[in-house]
C-alpha positions in Angstrom: 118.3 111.9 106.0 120.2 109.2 108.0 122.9 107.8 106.4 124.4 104.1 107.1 127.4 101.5 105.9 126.7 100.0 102.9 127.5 96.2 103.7 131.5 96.3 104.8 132.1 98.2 102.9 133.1 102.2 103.9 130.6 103.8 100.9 128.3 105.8 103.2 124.6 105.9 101.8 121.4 107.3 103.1 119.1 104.6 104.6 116.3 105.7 101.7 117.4 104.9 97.8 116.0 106.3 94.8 114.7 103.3 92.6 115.1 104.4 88.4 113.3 101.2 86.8 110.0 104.0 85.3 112.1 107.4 84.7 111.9 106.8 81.2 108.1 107.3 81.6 109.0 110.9 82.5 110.2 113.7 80.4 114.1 115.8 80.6 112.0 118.0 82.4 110.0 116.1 84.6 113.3 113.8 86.1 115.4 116.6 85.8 112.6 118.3 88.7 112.6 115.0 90.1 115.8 113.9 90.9 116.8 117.2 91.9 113.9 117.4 94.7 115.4 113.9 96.0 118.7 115.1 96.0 117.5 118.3 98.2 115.9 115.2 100.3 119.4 113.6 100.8 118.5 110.9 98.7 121.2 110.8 96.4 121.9 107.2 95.8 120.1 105.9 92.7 119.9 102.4 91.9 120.1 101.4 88.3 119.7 98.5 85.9 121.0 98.2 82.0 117.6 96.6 81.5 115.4 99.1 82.4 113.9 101.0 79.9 116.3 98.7 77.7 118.9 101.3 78.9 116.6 104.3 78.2 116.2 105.4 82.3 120.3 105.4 82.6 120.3 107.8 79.4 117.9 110.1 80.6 119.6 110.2 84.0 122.5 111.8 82.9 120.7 113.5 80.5 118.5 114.9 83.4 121.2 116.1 85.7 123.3 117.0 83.0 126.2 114.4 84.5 129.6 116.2 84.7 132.6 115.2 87.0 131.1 117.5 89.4 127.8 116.7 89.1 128.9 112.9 89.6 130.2 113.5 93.2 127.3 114.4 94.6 125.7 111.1 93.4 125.7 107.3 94.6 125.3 105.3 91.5 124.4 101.7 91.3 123.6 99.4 88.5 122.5 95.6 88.1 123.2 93.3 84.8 123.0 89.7 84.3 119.6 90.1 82.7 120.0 89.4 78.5 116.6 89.4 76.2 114.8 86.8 78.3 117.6 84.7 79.1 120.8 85.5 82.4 124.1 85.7 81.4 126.7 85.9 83.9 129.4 85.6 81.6 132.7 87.4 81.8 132.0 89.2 77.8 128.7 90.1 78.8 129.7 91.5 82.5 131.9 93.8 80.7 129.9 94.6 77.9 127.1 95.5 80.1 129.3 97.7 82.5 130.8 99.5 79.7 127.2 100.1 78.4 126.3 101.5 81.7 128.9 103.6 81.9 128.4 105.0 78.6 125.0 105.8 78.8 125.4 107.3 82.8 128.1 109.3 81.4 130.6 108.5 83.9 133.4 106.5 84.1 132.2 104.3 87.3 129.4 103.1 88.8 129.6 103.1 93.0 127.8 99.3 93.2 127.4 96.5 90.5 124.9 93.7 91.2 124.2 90.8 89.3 120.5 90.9 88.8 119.4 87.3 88.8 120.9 84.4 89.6 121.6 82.4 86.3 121.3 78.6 86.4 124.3 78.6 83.5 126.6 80.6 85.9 130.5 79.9 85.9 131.5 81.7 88.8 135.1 82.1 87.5 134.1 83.9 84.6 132.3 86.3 87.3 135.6 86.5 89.5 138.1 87.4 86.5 134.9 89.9 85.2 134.6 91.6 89.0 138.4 91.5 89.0 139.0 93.2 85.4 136.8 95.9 86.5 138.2 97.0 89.7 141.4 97.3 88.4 140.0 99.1 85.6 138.4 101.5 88.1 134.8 101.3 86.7 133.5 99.4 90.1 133.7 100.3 92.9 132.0 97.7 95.2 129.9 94.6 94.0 127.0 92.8 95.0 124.3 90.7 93.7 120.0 90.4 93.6 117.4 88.5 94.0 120.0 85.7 95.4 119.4 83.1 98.1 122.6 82.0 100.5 124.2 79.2 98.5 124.0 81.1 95.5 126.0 83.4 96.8 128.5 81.4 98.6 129.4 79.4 95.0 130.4 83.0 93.9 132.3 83.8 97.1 134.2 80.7 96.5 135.7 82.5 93.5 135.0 86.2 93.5 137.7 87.7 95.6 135.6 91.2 96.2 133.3 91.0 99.1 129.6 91.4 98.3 127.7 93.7 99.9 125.0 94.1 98.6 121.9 91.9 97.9 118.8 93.3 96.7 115.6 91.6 97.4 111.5 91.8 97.5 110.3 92.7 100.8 107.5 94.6 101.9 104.8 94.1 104.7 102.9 92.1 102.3 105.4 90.4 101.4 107.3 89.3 104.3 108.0 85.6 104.1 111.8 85.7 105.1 110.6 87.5 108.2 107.2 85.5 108.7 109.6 81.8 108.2 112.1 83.2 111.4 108.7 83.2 113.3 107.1 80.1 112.5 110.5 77.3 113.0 109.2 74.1 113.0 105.3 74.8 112.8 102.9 73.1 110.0 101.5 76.2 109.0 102.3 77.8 105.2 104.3 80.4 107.0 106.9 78.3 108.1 108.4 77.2 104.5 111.3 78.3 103.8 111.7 79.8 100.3 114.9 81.6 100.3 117.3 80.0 102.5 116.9 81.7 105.8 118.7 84.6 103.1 118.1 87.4 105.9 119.6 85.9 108.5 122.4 84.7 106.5 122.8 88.6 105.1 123.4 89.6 108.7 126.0 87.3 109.5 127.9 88.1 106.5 127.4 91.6 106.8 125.4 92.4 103.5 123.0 95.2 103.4 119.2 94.0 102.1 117.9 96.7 99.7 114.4 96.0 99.8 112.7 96.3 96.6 108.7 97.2 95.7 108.7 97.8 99.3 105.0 98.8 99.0 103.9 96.2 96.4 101.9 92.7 97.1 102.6 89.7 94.9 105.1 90.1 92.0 104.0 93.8 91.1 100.7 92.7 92.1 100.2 96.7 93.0 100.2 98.8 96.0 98.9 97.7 99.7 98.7 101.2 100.6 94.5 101.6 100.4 93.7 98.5 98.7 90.7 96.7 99.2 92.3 93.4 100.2 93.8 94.9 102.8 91.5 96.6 105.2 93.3 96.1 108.5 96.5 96.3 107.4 95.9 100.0 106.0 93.7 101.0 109.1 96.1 100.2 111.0 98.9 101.8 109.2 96.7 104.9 109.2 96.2 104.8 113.2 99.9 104.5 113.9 100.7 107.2 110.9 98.4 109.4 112.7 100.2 109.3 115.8 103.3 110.0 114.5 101.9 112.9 111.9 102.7 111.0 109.0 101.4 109.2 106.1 100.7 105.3 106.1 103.4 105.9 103.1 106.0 106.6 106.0 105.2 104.1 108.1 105.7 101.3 105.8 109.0 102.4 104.9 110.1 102.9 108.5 108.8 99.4 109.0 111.4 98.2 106.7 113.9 100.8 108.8 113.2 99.4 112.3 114.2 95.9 111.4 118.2 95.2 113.0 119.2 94.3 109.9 119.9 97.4 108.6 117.9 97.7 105.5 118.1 100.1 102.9 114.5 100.1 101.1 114.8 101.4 97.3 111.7 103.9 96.6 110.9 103.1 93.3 108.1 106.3 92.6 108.7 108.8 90.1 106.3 111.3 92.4 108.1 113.4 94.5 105.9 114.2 97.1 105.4 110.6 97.6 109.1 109.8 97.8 109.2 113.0 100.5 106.9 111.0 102.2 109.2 107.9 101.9 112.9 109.8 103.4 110.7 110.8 106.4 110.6 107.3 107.7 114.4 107.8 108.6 113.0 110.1 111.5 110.4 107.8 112.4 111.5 105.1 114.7 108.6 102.4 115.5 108.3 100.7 119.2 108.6 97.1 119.5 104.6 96.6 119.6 103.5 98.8 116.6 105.9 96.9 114.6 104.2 93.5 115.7 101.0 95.3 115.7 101.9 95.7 112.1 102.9 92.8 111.2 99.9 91.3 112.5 97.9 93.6 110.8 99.2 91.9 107.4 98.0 88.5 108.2 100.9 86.8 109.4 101.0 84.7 112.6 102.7 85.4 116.0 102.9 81.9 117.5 
């Protein structure tokens, strides 16, 4: 698989990520096969969050691969925290007590990337600076980076974090494509014109932060799949035509959509079927002309003034 630079930072990660929020719904066995296939895939960098599975998926993960200093090398490992029993918490205590629960339960003594998860309304961003600072020096981070955050969000932590952040991990999909659809429609009186996050992708590029791309097949807020739904007949006919051409699945070409964008994307897979997350890495060999991406794009409902 292609590999690319994660933010500015020099971690070198493939362009496809492995997403770990449902491995708790497999067995040793079953994510032990799993994540062994995407490894042989060259997708070996695995994103992570204490909540999922209430820490469960992180447990079985090293459980799985049966984590060892050797076995850690040949893994990318990121995690996300800020998320607390229906509440955020950006705090430095629980930074660190999430971190080191991470760490315990990955069975490892660093993770590659930390994120903050959510924004919280209650954040003091020095408490996140002396937190992001404690654990560099302590060696348990290695870079640092944050989700589901719009541009001003992130500037009142740059303000005080002194690592960069390069990272920020966000929903996008064709059907959900609104911080795309926004850069299209400037200063028109039409729904797709409002601007909901910021202008956050063109702010990403200019600061050099990678967009991971998360549910990159899913509609709404886990609404389900696109792919061969009924509410989306032209979008999936013409993901099929295009597919066809190119000796793929429609699975592969909405991924590579994602990939042809110049902001240098890294879409996290989040299946627990390897065959479909096969058909996923193949979209870093497919590279989409200008018109089928519009075709695309068009395909999904949204306007091209």
């Amino acid at each position: 698989m292609r590999t690319m630079t994660l933010g500015g930072s020099d971690l070198t990660v493939p362009v496809v990520g492995v997403g770990c929020m449902r491995l708790n719904r497999l067995t040793v066995a079953e994510a032990r096969d799993f994540l062994h296939r995407a490894m042989e895939l060259g997708a070996n960098f695995f994103d992570h969050a204490d909540i999922y599975g209430g820490g469960a998926c992180e447990a079985l993960f090293a459980e799985a691969l049966e984590m060892t200093p050797r076995v850690r090398e040949t893994v990318i490992i990121q995690t996300k925290c800020g998320i607390a029993h229906g509440q955020y918490d950006f705090s430095y205590e629980h930074i660190l007590q999430a971190v080191d629960g991470s760490l315990q339960r990955l069975r490892t003594d660093y993770v590659d990337v930390l994120l903050l998860h959510r924004p919280d309304p209650l954040v003091e961003p020095e408490e996140v600076a002396r937190a992001f600072d404690v654990l560099e020096q302590a060696g348990k981070v290695r870079y640092f980076g944050v989700s589901n955050h719009k541009p001003a969000q992130i500037e009142l932590l740059r303000k005080y974090v002194r690592q960069p952040l390069h990272v920020n991990q966000l929903q996008l999909s064709i059907a959900h494509a609104s911080m795309i659809a926004q850069g299209l429609a400037v200063n028109m009186l039409v729904d797709a014109a409002i601007d909901r996050d910021g202008s956050v992708l063109d702010y990403c590029r200019l600061h050099n932060i990678t967009i991971q791309p998360w549910s990159p097949f899913q509609h709404g807020f886990f609404a389900g799949s696109f792919l061969d739904h009924p509410d989306f007949p032209a979008l999936n006919q013409t993901l099929r035509d295009i597919a066809d051409r190119h000796g793929v699945t429609p699975t592969t070409i909405a991924v590579a959509w994602l990939l042809r964008h110049p902001a240098h994307m890294q879409p996290i897979i989040g299946t627990m079927n390897p065959a479909r997350l096969a058909e996923a890495v193949k979209a870093s060999d497919v590279t989409l002309s200008r018109e089928d991406w519009y075709q695309i794009y068009r395909a999904a409902g949204y306007p091209v003034p």
